[in-house]
C-alpha positions as CSV (number, residue, x, y, z in Angstrom):
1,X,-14.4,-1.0,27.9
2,X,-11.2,-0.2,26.5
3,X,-10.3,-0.6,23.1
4,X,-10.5,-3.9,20.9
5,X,-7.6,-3.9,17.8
6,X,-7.8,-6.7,15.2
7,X,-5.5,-7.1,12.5
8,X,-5.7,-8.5,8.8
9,X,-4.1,-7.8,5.8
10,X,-5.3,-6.6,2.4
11,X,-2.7,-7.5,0.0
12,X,0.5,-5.9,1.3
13,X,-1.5,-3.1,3.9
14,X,-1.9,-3.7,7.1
15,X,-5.5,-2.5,8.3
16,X,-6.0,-2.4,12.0
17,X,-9.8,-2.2,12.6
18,X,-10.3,-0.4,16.4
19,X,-13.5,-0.6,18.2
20,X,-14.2,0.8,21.6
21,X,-13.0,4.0,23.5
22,X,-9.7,5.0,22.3
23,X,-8.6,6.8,26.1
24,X,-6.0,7.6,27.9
25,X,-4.3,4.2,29.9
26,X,-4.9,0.9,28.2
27,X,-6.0,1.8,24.8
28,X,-3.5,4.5,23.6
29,X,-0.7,2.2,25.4
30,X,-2.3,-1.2,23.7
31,X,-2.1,1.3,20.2
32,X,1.5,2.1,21.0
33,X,1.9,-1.9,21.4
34,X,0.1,-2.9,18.2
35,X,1.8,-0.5,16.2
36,X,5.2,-0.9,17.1
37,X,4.7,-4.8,17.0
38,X,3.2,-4.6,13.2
39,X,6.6,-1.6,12.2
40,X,8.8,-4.4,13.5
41,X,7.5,-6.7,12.0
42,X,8.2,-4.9,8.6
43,X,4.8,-3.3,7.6
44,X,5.4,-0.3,6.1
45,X,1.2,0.2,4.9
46,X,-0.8,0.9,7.8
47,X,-5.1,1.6,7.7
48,X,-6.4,2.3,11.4
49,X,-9.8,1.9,10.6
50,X,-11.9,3.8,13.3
51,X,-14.9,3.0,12.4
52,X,-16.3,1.2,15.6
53,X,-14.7,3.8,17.9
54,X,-17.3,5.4,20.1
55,X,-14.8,7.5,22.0
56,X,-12.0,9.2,21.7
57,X,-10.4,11.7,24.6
58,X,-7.1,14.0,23.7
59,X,-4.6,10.9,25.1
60,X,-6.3,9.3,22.0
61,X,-5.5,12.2,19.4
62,X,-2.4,11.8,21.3
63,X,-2.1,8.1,20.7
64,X,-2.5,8.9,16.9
65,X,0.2,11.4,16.8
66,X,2.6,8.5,18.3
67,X,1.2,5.5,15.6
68,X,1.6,8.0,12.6
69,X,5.3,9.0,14.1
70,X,6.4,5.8,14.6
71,X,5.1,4.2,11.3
72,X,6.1,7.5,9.4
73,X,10.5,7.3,11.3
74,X,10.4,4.1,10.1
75,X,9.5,4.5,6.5
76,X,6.1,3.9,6.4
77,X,2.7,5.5,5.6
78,X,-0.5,5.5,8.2
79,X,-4.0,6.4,7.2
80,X,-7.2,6.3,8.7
81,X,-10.1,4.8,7.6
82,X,-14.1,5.8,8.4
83,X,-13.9,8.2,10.9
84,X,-16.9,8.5,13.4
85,X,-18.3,11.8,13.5
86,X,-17.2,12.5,17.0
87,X,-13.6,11.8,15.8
88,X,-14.1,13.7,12.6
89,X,-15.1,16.6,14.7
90,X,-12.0,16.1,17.2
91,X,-9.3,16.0,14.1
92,X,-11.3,18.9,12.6
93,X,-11.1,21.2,15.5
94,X,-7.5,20.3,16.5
95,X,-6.1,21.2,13.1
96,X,-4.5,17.3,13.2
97,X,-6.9,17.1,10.2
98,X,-4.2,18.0,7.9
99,X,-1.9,15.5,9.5
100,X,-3.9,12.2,8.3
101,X,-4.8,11.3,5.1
102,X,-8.5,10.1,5.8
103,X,-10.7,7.8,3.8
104,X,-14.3,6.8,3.4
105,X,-14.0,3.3,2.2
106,X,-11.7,0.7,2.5
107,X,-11.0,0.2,-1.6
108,X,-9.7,3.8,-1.4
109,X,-7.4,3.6,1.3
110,X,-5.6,0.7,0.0
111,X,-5.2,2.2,-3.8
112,X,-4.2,5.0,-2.2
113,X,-0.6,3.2,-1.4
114,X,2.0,3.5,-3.8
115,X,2.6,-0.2,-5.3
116,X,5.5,-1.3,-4.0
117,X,9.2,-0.8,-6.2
118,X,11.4,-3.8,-5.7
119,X,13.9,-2.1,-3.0
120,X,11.0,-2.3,-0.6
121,X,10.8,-6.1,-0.9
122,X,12.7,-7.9,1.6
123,X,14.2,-11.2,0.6
């Protein structure tokens, strides 16, 4: 099983909860696709919440790199949420750890956002 990406909103973040293998093929490319659909859309507030991912290979680091670079060109900030240990491990060991702001719990994350100033409200 590839992975599974469902999207909801808390306030004015975006959180995109993954579950599954996050693996070269269909789920980096169906990250790539989620991401650039949700910056195109105007979100500028991204959580990829990690927490149900059992599996994640170095095209997944890789897919990570890509979400934070497109979300980041485009104005944006991307954080992750509740890292498995496997993927805490990965991030650790590849030095990408300093990359990503991570976060425990879900409140955190979203405080963690600067409130928005009016010039990042679109009429």
């Amino acid at each position: 099983m590839s992975v599974k990406l469902t999207t909801r909103k808390n306030g004015e973040v975006t959180i995109i909860d993954a579950s599954g293998k996050l693996t070269l093929g269909e789920g980096t490319g169906a990250l790539r696709t989620k991401i650039r659909e949700l910056v195109d859309g105007g979100s500028k507030r991204i959580i990829l919440n990690l927490a149900d991912v059992t599996y994640m290979d170095s095209s997944g680091l890789g897919g990570l790199i890509a979400a934070h670079t497109t979300v980041t060109t485009a104005g944006g900030e991307m954080k992750l949420l509740s890292l498995a240990k496997r993927v805490h491990d990965l991030l650790k060991i590849t030095k990408l750890y300093t990359v990503f702001e991570v976060f425990e719990d879900e409140a955190s994350a979203v405080a963690s956002f600067p409130l928005a100033k009016p010039a990042d409200i679109q009429a």
